[in-house]
N, C-alpha and C positions, 0 to 999 in steps of 0.2 A: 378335354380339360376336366378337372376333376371338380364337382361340385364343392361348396364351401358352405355350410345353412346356415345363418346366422339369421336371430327373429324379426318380426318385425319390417318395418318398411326400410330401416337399413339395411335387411338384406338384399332386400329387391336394388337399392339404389348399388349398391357392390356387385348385386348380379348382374344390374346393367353395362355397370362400369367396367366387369369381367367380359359381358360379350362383348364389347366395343374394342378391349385391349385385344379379345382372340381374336376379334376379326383384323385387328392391325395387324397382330402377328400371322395370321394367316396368309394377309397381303405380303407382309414382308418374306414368307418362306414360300412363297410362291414365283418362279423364276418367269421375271417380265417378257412380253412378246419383242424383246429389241434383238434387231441385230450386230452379231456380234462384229467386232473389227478383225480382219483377216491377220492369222497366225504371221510371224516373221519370217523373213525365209529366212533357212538354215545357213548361218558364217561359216565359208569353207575351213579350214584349219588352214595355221600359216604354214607354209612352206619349212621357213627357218626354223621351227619348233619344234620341227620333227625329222629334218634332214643332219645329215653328219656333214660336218666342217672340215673339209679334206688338213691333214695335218702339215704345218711348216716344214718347209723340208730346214736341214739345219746340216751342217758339215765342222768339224771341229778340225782344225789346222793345222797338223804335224808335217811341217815341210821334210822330201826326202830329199837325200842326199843323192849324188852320181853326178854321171856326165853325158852331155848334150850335144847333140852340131845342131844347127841352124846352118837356113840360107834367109838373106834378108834382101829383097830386090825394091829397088826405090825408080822411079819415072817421075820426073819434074818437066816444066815450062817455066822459063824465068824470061822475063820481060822489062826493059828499061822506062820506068812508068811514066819519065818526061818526054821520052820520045814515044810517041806512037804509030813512028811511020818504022820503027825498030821490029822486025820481024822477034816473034819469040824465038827463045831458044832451046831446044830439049837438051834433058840431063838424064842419062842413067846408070845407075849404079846396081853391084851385084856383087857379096861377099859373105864368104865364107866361115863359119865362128867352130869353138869346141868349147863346151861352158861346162867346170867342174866347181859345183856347189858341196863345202862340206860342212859339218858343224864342228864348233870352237867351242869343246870343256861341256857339251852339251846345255848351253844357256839359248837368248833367243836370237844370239849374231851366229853367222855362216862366211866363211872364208871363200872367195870366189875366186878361181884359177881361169883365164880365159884365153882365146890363141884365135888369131884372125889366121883361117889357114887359105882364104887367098883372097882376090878384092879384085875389081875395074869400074872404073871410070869412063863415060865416052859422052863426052860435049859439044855440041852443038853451036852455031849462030859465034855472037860476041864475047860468049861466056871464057873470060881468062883459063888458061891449066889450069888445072889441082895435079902438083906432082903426085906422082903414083904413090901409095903408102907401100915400104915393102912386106909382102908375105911371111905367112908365117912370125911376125911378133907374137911379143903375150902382155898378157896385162892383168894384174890382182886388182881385189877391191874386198872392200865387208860390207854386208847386206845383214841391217837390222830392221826389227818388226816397227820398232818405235822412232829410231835413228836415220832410216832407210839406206840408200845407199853410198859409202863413206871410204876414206883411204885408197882413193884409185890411183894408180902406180901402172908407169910403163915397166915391162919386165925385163929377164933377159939382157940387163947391159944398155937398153937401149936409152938414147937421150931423146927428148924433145927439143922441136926445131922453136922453143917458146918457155917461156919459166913458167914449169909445175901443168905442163897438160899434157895431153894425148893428141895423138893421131885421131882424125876425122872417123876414121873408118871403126877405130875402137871407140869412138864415143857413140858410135852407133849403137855397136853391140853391146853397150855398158844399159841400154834400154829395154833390152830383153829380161832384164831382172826391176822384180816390183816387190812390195810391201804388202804385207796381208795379216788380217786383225786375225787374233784367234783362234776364233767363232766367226763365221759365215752362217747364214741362213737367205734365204730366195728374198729381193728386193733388196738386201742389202747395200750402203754406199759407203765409201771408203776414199783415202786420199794417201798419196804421196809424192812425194816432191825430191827433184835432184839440181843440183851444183853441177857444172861439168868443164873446165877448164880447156876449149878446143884450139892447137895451134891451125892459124890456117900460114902456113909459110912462118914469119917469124911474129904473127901478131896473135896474140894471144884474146881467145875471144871465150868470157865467160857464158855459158847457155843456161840458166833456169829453165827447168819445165815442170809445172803442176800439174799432176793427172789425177781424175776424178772417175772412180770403178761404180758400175752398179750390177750387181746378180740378177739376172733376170730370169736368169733361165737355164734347163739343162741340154747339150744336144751329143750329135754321135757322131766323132772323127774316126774314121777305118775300124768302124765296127766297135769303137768304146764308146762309151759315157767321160760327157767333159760339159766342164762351165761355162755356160755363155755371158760373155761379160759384156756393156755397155762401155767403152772407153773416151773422154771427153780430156780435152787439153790445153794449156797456155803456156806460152812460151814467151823470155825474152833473150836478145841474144848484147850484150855489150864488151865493147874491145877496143883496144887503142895501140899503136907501135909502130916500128919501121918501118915499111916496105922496101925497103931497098936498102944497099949498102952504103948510097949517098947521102942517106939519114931521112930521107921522105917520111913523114910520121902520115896516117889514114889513123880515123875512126868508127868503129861501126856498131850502128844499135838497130835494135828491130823489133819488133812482136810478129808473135804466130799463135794461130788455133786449128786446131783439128780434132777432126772425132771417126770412130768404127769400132768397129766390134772384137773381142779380143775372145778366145778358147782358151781355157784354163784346164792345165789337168788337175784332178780335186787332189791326189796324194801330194805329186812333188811341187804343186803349186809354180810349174813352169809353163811359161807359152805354146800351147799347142801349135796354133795360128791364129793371124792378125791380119785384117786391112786396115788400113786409116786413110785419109783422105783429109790435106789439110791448103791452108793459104797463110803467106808469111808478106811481110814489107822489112826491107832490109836496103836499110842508105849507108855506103860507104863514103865518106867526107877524108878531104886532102886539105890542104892548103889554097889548092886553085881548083879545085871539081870538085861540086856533089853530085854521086848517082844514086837514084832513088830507084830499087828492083823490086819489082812483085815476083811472088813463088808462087806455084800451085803444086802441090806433090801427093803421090798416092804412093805406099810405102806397105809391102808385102810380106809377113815374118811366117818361117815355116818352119816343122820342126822335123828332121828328117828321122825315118823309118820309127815314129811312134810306137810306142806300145802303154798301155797304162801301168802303173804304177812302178816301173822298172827305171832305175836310175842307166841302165846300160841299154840305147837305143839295137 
């Protein structure tokens, strides 16, 4: 520290007062005997901060146009739910389609040309006929994005055994065509719903059914890349009319749900393949009988000799 002389005995009291303050600052620049508190350990880095976010997959939706055959095989158990000493009864069915989707003036409706090119039936237990649908019919309809699917028509000259419906067998195949937003991307969900006016004999039975898609995923049918879709469902079925030529009037209403998994091809946005797996209750009422039936049905949609993106299998 540097001296300071000032005379007298005020200098000494300031020289004292100077070593007194060195010697504090000496204390104070002198680094105490304590021990120190142990360093942090090192924060790994997060993960997320530094990793890449695998990208959405995303698909844009220009439906193609051509033509299709499908097989569609269904296996049911139907059971009279008041009796239980009633043995079930099995149902199977197994038919034939040819589905030509075109576009109309290129907007977002599609004219759909369809032909049941064969069908059978074989019942079991208690279960009434279902007269045979004949082969070879055809049937129109228009499939919109927004509208979905609308103006369904037996073709060909033929008439309905029922005012303004189809044949069983064609309302079948009239499910093989669906609605689809735009835009798709992975986890997406989506909905569409149909109308369907089914003769069973001369009663005319209206079928709703809302179905609910979800994109989960992509996978690989005969060596392509195709949609895996999530498929969820509700159904009602109501009807009223003859049954006989003696004027016997029946009524029939029901619910159903079912669900599986549906293959989509991403170009022509048509069914690859489909399982479902559902359960229906369905009471027909007369004047003197009500019967109360449960269904259980597992229902098989294929698309025969695939290929991707070709409207011509």
């Amino acid at each position: 520290m540097a001296a300071c002389h000032i005379g007298g005995s005020m200098g000494r009291q300031i020289g004292l007062a100077g070593g007194a303050l060195a010697a504090v600052c000496v204390a104070c620049s002198t680094t105490p005997n304590v021990a120190k508190p142990p360093a942090p350990a090192p924060t790994p880095a997060k993960r997320e901060s530094t990793a890449v976010r695998p990208a959405v997959r995303e698909w844009t939706i220009r439906r193609a146009t051509g033509t299709w055959r499908y097989k569609l095989e269904g296996n049911a158990t139907v059971v009279l739910a008041s009796d239980s000493s009633t043995p079930a009864a099995p149902i199977h069915t197994m038919a034939m389609y040819s589905l030509t989707v075109d576009s109309t003036g290129g907007g977002p409706a599609y004219s759909v040309a369809g032909r049941v090119d064969s069908s059978t039936l074989t019942a079991g237990g208690r279960v009434p006929p279902r007269p045979a649908d004949s082969t070879l019919s055809t049937f129109s309809a228009r499939l919109d994005s927004a509208a979905g699917l609308t103006d369904v028509a037996l073709g060909g000259g033929a008439r309905a055994t029922c005012a303004g419906g189809v044949t069983p067998t064609v309302a079948a195949g009239l499910t093989l065509l669906l609605s689809t937003p735009s835009h798709l991307q992975q986890g997406a969900v989506w909905h569409d719903s149909t109308s369907t006016t089914t003769c069973r004999g001369t009663v005319a039975v209206v079928s709703k059914v809302a179905r609910t898609f979800q994109l989960v995923d992509t996978a690989t049918w005969n060596g392509q890349s195709v949609l895996r879709v999530n498929v969820t469902s509700t159904s009602t079925v109501d009807g009223q009319g003859l049954a006989s030529a003696a004027g016997d009037s029946i009524w029939v209403n029901g619910t159903g749900t079912s669900s599986g998994t549906l293959l989509l091809d991403p170009l022509a946005m048509m069914p690859v393949w489909s399982a479902m797996t559902g359960n229906s209750e369905i009471t027909v009422r007369s004047h003197e009988t009500t019967l109360p039936f449960k269904q259980q049905v597992t229902d098989t949609t294929t698309m025969l000799d695939y290929r991707s993106g070709t409207g011509q299998p």
